[in-house]
KOLZAPA-376572 format. One record per residue (C-alpha): residue in three letters; residue number from 0; x, y, z; chain. Coordinates in pm, 1 decimal. Layout:
N
aa  i  u  v  w  ch
ala  NUM  X  Y  Z  A
...
This chain:
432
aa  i  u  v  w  ch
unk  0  0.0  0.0  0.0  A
unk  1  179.9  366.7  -88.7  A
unk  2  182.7  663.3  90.0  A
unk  3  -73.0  822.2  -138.2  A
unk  4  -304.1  536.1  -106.8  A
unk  5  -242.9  524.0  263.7  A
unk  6  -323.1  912.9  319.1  A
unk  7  -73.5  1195.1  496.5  A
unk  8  -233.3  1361.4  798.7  A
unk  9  -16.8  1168.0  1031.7  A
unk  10  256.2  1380.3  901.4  A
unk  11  48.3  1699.8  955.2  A
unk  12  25.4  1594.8  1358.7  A
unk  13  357.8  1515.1  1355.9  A
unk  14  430.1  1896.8  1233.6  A
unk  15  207.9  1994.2  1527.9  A
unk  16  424.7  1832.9  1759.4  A
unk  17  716.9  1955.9  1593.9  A
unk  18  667.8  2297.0  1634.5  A
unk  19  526.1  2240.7  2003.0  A
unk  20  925.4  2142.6  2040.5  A
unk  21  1038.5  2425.7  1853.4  A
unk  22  850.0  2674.2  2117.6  A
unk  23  962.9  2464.6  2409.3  A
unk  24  1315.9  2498.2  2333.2  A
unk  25  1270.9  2834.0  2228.9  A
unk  26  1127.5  2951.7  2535.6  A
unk  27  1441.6  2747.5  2733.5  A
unk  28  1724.7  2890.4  2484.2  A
unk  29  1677.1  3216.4  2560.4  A
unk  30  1867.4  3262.6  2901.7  A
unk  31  2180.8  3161.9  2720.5  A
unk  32  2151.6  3433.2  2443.0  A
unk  33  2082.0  3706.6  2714.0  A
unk  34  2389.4  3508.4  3003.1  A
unk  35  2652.9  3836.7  2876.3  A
unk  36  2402.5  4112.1  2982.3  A
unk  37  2234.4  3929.4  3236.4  A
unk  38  2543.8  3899.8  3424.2  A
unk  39  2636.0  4238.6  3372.1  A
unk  40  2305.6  4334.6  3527.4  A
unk  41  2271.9  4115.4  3780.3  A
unk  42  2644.8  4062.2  3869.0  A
unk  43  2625.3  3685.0  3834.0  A
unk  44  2920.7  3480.5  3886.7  A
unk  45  2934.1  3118.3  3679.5  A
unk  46  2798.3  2967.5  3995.0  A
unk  47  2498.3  3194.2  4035.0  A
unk  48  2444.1  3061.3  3646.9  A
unk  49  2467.4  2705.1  3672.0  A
unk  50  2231.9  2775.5  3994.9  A
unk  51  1978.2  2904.2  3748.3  A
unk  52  2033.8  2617.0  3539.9  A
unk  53  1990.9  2371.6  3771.1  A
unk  54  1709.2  2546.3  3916.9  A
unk  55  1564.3  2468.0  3610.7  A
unk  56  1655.6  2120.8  3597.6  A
unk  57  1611.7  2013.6  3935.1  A
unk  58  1209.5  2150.3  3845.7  A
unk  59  1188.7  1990.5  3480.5  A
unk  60  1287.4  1621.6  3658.8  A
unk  61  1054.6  1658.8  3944.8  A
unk  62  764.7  1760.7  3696.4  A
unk  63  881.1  1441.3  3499.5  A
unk  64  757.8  1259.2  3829.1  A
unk  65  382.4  1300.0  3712.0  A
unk  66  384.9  1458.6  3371.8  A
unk  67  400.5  1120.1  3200.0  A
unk  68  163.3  957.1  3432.4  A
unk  69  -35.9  1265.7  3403.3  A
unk  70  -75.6  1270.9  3053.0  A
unk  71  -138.1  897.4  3001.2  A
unk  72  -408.5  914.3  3225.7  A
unk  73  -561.8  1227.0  3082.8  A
unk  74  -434.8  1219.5  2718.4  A
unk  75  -235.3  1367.3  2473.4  A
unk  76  -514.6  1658.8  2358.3  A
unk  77  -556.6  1779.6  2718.4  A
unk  78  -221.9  1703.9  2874.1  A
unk  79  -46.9  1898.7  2557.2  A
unk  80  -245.9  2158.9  2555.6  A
unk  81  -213.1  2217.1  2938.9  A
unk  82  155.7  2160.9  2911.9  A
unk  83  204.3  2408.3  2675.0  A
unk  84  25.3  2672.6  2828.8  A
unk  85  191.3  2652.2  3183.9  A
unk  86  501.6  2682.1  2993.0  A
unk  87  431.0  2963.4  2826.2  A
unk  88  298.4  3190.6  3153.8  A
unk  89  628.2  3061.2  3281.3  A
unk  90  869.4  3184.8  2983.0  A
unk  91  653.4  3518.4  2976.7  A
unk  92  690.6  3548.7  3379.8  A
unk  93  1125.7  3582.6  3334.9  A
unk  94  1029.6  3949.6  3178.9  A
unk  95  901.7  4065.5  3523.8  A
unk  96  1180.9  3963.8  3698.6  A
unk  97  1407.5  4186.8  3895.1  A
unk  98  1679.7  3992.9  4077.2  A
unk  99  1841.6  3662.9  4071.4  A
unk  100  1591.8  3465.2  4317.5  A
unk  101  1322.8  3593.1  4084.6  A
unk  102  1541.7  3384.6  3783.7  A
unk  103  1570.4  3145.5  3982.7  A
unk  104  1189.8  3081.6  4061.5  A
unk  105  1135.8  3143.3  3706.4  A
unk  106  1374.9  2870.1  3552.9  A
unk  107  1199.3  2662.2  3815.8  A
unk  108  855.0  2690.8  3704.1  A
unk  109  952.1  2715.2  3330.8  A
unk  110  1149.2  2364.4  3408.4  A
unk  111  849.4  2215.0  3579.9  A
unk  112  624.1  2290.9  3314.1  A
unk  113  814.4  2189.3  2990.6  A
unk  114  874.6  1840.8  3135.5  A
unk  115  532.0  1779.3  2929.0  A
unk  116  641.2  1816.1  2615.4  A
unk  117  864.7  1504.1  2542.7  A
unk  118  594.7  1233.7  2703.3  A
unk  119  331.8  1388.1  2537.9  A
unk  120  497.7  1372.1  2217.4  A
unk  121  645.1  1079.9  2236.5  A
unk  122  311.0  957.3  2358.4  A
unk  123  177.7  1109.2  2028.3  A
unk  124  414.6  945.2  1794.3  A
unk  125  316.4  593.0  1907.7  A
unk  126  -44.8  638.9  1896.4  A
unk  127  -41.4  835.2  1537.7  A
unk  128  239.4  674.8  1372.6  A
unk  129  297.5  259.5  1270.9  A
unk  130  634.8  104.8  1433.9  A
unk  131  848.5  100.5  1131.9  A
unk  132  776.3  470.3  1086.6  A
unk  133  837.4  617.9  1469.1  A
unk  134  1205.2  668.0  1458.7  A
unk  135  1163.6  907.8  1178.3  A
unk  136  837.4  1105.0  1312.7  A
unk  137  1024.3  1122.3  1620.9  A
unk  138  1322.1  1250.1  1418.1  A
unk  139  1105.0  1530.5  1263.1  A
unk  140  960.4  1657.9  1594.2  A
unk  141  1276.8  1661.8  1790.7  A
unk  142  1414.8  1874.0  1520.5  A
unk  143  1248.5  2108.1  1636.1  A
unk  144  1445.7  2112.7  1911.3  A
unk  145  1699.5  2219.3  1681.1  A
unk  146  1478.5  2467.8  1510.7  A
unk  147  1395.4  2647.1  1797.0  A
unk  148  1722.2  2653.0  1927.3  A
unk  149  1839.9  2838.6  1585.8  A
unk  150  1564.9  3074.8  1601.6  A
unk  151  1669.9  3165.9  1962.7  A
unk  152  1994.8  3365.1  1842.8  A
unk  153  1871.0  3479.4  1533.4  A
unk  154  1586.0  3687.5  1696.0  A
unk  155  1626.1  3731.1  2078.6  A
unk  156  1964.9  3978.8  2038.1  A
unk  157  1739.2  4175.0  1794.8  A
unk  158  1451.2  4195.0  2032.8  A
unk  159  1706.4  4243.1  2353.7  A
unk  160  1866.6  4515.8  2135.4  A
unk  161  1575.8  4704.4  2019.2  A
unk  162  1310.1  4698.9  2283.2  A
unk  163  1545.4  4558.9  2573.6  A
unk  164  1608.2  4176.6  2741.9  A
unk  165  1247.3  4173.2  2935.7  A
unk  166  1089.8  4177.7  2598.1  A
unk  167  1286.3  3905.5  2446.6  A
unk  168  1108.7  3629.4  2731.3  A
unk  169  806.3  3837.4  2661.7  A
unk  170  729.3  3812.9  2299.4  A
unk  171  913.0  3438.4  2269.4  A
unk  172  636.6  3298.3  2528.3  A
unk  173  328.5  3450.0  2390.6  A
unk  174  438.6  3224.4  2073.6  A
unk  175  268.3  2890.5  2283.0  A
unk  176  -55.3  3064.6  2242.8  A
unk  177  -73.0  3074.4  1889.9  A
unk  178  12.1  2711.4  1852.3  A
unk  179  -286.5  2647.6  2136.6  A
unk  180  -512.1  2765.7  1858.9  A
unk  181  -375.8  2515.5  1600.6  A
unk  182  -355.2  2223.3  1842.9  A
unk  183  -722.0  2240.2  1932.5  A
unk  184  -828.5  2269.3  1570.4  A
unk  185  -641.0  1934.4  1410.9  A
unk  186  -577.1  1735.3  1687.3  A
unk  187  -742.6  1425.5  1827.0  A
unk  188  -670.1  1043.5  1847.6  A
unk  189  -705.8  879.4  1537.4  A
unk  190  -1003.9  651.3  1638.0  A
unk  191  -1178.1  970.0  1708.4  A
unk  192  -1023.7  1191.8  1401.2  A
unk  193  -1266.2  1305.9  1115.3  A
unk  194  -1003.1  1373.3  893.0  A
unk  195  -836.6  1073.1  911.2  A
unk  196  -875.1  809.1  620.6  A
unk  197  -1018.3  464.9  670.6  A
unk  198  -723.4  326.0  472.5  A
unk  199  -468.1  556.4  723.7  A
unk  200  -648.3  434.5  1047.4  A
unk  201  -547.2  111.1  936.3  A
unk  202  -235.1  148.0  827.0  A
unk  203  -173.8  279.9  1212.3  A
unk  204  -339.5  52.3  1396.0  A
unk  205  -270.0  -254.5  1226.5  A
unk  206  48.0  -302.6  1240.8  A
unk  207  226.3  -583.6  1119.6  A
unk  208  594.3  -476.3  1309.8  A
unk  209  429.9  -457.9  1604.2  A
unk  210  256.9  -723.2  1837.5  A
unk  211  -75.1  -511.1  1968.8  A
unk  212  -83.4  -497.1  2329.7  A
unk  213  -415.8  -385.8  2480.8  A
unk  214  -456.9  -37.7  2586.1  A
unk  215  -603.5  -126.3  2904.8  A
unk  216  -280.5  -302.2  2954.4  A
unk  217  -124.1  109.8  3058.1  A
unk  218  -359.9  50.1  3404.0  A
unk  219  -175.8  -218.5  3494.3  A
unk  220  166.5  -58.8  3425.8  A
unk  221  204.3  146.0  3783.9  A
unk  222  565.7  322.5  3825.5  A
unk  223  637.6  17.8  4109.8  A
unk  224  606.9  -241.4  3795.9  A
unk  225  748.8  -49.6  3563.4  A
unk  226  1085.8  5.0  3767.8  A
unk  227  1089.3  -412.3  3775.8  A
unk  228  1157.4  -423.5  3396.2  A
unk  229  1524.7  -370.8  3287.2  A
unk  230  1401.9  -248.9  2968.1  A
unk  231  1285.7  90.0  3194.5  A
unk  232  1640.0  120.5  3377.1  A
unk  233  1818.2  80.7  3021.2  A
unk  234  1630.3  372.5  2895.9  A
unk  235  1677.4  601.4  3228.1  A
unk  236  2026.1  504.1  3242.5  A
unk  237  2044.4  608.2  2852.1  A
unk  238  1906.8  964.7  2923.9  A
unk  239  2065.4  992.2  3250.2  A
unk  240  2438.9  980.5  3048.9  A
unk  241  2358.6  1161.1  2739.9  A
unk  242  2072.5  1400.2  2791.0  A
unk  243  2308.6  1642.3  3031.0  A
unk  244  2532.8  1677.0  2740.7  A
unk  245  2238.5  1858.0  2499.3  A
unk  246  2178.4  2054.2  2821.4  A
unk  247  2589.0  2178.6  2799.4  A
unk  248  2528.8  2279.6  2450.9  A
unk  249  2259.2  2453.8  2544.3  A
unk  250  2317.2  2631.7  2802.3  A
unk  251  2708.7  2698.5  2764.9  A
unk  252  2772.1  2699.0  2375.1  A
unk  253  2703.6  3090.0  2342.7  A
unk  254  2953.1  3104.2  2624.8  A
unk  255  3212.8  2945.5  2465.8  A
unk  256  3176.8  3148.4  2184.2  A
unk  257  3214.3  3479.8  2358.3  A
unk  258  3544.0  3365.3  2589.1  A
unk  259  3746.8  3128.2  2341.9  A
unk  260  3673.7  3356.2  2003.1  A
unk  261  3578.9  3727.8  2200.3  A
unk  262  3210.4  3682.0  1969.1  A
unk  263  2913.4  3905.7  2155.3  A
unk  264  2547.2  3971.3  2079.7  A
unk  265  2427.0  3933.2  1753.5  A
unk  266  2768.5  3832.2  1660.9  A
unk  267  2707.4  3486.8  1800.5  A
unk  268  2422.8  3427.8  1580.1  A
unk  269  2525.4  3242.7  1291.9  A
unk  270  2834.8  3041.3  1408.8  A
unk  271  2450.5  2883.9  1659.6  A
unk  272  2263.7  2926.4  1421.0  A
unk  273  2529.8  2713.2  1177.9  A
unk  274  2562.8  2455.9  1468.6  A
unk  275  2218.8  2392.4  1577.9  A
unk  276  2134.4  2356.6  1133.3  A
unk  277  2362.7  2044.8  1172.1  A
unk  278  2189.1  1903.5  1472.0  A
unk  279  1868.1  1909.2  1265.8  A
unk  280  1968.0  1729.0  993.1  A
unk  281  2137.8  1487.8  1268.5  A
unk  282  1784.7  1461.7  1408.9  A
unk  283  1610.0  1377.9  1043.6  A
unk  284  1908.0  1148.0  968.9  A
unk  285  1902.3  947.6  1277.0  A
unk  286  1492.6  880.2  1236.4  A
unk  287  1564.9  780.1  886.1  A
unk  288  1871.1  558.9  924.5  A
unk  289  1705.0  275.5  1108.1  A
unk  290  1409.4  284.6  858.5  A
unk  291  1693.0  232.8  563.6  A
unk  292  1807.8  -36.2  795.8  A
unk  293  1491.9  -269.5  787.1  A
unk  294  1395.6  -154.7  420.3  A
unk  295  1719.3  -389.4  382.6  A
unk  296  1596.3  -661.0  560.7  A
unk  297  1737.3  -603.7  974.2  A
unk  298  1504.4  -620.5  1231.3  A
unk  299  1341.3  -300.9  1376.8  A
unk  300  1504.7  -387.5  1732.1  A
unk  301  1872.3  -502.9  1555.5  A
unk  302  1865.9  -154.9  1368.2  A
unk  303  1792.3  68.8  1610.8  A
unk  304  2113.2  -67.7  1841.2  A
unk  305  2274.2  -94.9  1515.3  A
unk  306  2236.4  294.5  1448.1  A
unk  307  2243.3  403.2  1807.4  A
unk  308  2588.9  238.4  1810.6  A
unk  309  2695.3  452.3  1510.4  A
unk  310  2602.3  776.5  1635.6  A
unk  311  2796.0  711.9  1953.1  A
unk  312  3107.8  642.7  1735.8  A
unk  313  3038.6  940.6  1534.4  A
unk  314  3023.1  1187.1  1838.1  A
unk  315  3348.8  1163.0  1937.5  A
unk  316  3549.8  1411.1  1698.4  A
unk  317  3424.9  1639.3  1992.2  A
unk  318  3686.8  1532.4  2257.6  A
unk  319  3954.7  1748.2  1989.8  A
unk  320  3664.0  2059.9  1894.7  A
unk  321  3872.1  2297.9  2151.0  A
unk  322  4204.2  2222.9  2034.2  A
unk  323  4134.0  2181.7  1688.5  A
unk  324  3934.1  2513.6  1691.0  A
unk  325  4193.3  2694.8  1834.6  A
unk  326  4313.7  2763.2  1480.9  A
unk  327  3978.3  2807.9  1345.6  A
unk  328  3652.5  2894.9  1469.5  A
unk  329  3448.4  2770.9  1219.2  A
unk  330  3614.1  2417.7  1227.6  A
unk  331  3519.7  2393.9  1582.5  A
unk  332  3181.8  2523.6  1514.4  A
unk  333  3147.6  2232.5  1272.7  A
unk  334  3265.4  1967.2  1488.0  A
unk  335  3032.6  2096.5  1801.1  A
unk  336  2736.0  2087.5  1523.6  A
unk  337  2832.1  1766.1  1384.2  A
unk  338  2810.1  1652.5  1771.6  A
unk  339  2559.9  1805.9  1851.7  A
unk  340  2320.7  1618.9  1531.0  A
unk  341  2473.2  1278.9  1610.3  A
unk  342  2339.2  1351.3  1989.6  A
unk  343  1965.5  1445.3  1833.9  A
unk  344  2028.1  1152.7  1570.4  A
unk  345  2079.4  931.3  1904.8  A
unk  346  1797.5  1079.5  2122.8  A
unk  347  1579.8  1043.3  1804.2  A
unk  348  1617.5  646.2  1855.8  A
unk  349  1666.3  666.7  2234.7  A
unk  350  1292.2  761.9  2283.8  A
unk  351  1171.7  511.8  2009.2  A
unk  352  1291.0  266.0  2234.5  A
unk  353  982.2  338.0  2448.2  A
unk  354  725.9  256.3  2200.8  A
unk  355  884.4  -7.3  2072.6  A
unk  356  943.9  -235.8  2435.6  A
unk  357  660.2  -85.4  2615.9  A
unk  358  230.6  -25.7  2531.0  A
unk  359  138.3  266.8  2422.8  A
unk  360  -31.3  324.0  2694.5  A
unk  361  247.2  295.1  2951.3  A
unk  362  507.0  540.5  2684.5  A
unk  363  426.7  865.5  2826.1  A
unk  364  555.5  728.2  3174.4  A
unk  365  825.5  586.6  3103.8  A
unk  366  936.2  883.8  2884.9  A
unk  367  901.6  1091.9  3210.1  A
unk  368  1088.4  814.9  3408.3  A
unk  369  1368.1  872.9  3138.9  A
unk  370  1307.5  1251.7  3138.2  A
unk  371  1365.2  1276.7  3503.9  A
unk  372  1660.2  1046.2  3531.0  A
unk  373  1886.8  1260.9  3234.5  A
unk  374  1718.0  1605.2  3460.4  A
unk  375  1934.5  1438.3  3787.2  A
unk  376  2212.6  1374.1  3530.8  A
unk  377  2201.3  1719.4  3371.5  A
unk  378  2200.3  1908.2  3680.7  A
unk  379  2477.8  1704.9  3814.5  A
unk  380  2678.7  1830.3  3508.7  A
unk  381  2573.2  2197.2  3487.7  A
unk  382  2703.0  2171.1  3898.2  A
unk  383  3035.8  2052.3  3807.3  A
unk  384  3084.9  2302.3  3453.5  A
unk  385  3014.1  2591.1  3760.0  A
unk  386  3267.1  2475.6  3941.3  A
unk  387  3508.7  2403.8  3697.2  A
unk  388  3462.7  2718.4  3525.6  A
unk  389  3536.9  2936.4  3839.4  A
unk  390  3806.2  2709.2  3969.8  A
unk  391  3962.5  2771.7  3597.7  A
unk  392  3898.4  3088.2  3584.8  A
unk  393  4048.6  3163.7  3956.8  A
unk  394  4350.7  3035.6  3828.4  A
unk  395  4405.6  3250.6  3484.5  A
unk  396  4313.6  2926.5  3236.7  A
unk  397  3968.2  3004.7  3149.6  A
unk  398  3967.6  2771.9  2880.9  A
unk  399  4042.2  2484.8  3045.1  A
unk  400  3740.5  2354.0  3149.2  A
unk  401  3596.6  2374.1  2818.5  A
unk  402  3851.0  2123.9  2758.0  A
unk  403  3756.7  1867.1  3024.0  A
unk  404  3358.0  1945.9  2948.3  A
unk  405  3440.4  1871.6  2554.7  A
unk  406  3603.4  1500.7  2651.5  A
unk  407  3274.2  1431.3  2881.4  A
unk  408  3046.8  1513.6  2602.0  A
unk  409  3263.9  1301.3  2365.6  A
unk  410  3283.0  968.8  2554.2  A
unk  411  2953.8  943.6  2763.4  A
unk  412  2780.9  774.0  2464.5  A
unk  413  2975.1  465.5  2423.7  A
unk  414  2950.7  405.5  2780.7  A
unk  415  2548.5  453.5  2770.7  A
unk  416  2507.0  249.2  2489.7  A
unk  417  2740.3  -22.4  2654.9  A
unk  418  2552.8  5.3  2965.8  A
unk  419  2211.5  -33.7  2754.3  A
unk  420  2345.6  -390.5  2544.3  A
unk  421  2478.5  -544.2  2882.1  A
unk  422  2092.0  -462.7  3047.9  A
unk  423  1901.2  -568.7  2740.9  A
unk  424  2067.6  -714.8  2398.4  A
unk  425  1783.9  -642.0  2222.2  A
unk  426  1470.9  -407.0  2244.9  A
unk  427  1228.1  -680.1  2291.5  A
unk  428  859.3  -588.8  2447.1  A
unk  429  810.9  -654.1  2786.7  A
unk  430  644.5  -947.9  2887.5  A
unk  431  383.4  -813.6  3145.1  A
C-alpha cells in the first residue's frame, strides 16, 4: 500500500508536535543568548548561572515525576495543551523579573512545566504513527528542538537590542498561544479523528511490526512495575548519560563562543545558528537511518542498536573541537554541530525505544521516568561546569574547562550504549 493510497495527515500531527518542540526549546534557549548582559546586570558569577540552570533542571525532573503519568491518564489533547500553556505563563513570567531569586523561581517553574512536552509527544508518535515509521516522526519533531534553538539567536539579540532583554522572554512565550489555537483545531486520536482516512487508520493501527498490546494493559503498568523491567532502567540510564550533554550545549555553547573567540550579541548568531542547522539534519538522519536499515531486511530492534551504536562512534570528533578550533573557529563550530546532530540523531532512537518495548499506553511514563533520570544527570553536570569554570577561571586558564567538558560530552555515549546492550541485547517488548 503507498503513501498516497495510505493518506498523509499523520505527518500533519507530527508537524504539530514539531513545532510544540520548537517553542519549548525556544522559550528554554533564551537565558543563554541574554547570560553576557544578564550577568552584567545582575552581577552573576558562573555559579549563580549554573544555579539558574539547575534550578531549572532540578524543576523539569521533578515535573517528569507526574507529567508522563499525568498525561497517560488524561491524554495527549488535554495534557499537551495544558503543558504548553503553563510553559508559556512561565517563559513570559522571566520578563518581570528583577533579581536573581526571581530567575531562579522562574527557571523553576519554566522547568516544571516543559517536562510535558517530550511524554506527550512521544506519547503522540506511538499512537499516530505505525512502528516502522516512529524513529523518523520522532526525528522530525525533535528537530524542532533544533529549530527552535536556531531561532533563539537569530531573533532574541534583535529583540534584547531594540526593545530591551524583558521583551525578548516576553514576545518568545506568547508564541505557545498561537500554537494552542492550532492544536485544538487538528488534533485528536485517530479513532476519534474526522479527517483521518479509513485506509490511514489502518495502516496505524494494524500493524504488522508490532505485536498489539491492549490499551487497558497502561492501568496495569504502575511506576512500582514499571521500575521491575530492565528495559525501563536501560532507557533512564540512557538519558541519565547523554541528555546532560544537549543541556551543555545549550546552556554553555554561546559562552564558549564569547570567551574562546571574544564573539558578543548578535555576533554569536550564525556560528549557533550554523551549529544547531547540523543538529537538525542529525535529528532527520538518525529517524531515517534505522528505517533504511529494515527496508534492507534487519530487524526493527537489531537496527535501532545498530544505528544508536553509530552515532555514539560518530560523536566523538568532539573530545579534539577545543584544540582543533583553536586555529579556526568555524572548524570547531562544525565539529560541536556535527556533535551536537549525532546527539539528536541518538535521542531520536533513544525515545523510540519506548514505544517499541513498552504499550502505548504505559510510553508517556516511562518517557518521564527517562526525562527525570537525564534532569538528575544534567544538573549534576551543569554543577560541576560551575565549578570548573570558576576554579579555571580563579587560576588565569579560562579555557580549560571547556577542555575537560568537551572530553565528557565526547565519551559518555559509548559508555550509555554499553551500559544499555549489557541490560538488554535487544529491544524486545516486555512481557507483562
Amino acid at each position: 500500500m503507498t503513501q498516497q493510497i495510505v493518506g498523509k495527515y499523520r505527518w500533519t500531527i507530527c508537524g504539530l508536535v514539531f513545532f510544540a518542540t520548537t517553542i519549548n526549546y525556544l522559550d528554554r534557549a533564551v537565558i543563554s543568548i541574554l547570560k553576557s548582559p544578564l550577568t552584567k546586570e545582575f552581577n552573576w558569577t558562573e555559579t549563580d548561572y549554573a544555579n539558574i540552570v539547575i534550578a531549572f533542571q532540578i524543576c523539569y525532573a521533578i515535573g517528569f515525576l507526574g507529567a508522563g503519568r499525568f498525561i497517560d491518564k488524561v491524554g495527549t489533547k488535554l495534557g499537551y495543551a495544558l503543558a504548553t500553556t503553563l510553559w508559556s505563563i512561565a517563559a513570559i513570567a522571566h520578563g518581570f523579573v528583577t533579581n536573581t531569586f526571581g530567575f531562579i523561581i522562574a527557571r523553576g517553574a519554566l522547568g516544571a512545566t516543559e517536562s510535558g512536552n517530550f511524554p506527550a509527544a512521544i506519547k503522540t508518535v506511538a499512537e499516530w504513527f505505525p512502528l516502522r515509521e516512529r524513529a523518523f516522526a520522532t526525528g522530525v519533531f525533535n528537530s524542532g528542538a533544533n529549530i527552535g534553538a536556531i531561532v533563539a539567536p537569530l531573533s532574541v539579540p534583535v529583540i534584547a537590542e531594540q526593545y530591551g532583554w524583558k521583551w525578548a522572554f516576553i514576545l518568545t512565550g506568547l508564541v505557545g498561544f498561537i500554537w494552542l489555537i492550532f492544536w485544538f483545531i487538528l488534533y485528536d486520536v485517530p479513532r476519534k479523528h474526522s479527517k483521518l482516512s479509513k485506509n490511514e487508520l489502518n495502516f496505524i493501527i494494524n500493524d504488522p511490526d508490532e505485536e498489539q498490546l491492549e490499551e487497558s494493559a497502561g492501568s496495569k503498568l504502575r511506576w512500582k512495575k514499571l521500575l521491575t523491567y530492565k528495559q525501563t532502567w536501560a532507557f533512564a540510564i540512557g538519558k541519565f548519560l547523554t541528555d546532560p550533554v544537549w543541556w551543555f550545549y545549550l546552556f554553555w555553547l554561546p559562552d564558549f563562543l564569547e570567551k574562546q573567540y571574544g564573539l558578543a550579541g548578535s555576533a554569536k548568531s550564525i556560528p549557533l545558528a550554523v551549529a544547531y542547522t547540523l543538529s537538525t539534519v542529525g535529528s532527520i538522519f538518525g529517524g531515517w537511518l534505522p528505517m533504511r536499515f529494515v527496508k534492507s531486511g534487519i530487524p526493527i530492534f537489531s537496527a535501532r542498536k545498530k544505528a544508536m551504536l553509530i552515532f555514539a562512534i560518530s560523536i566523538l570528533p568532539v573530545l579534539f573541537a577545543q584544540h582543533l578550533g583553536g586555529v579556526n573557529m568555524w572548524l570547531a563550530v562544525m565539529i560541536i554541530g556535527c556533535a551536537m546532530g549525532s546527539h539528536q540523531a541518538w535521542s531520536s532512537n533513544i525515545f523510540t525505544t519506548v514505544s517499541d518495548m513498552f504499550p502505548k499506553a504505559a510510553t508517556a511514563t516511562v518517557t518521564g521516568i527517562g526525562g527525570m533520570t537525564g534532569a538528575v544527570g544534567g544538573i549534576l553536570l551543569a554543577r560541576g561546569a560551575g565549578v570548573l569554570f570558576d576554579y579555571y577561571h580563579s587560576i588565569g586558564e579560562k579555557n580549560t574547562g571547556y577542555f575537560i567538558m568537551f572530553l565528557i560530552c565526547g565519551l559518555t555515549y559509548l559508555l550509555a550504549w554499553l551500559l544499555m546492550h549489557l541490560l538488554i541485547p535487544s529491544f524486545k517488548k516486555i512481557d507483562y
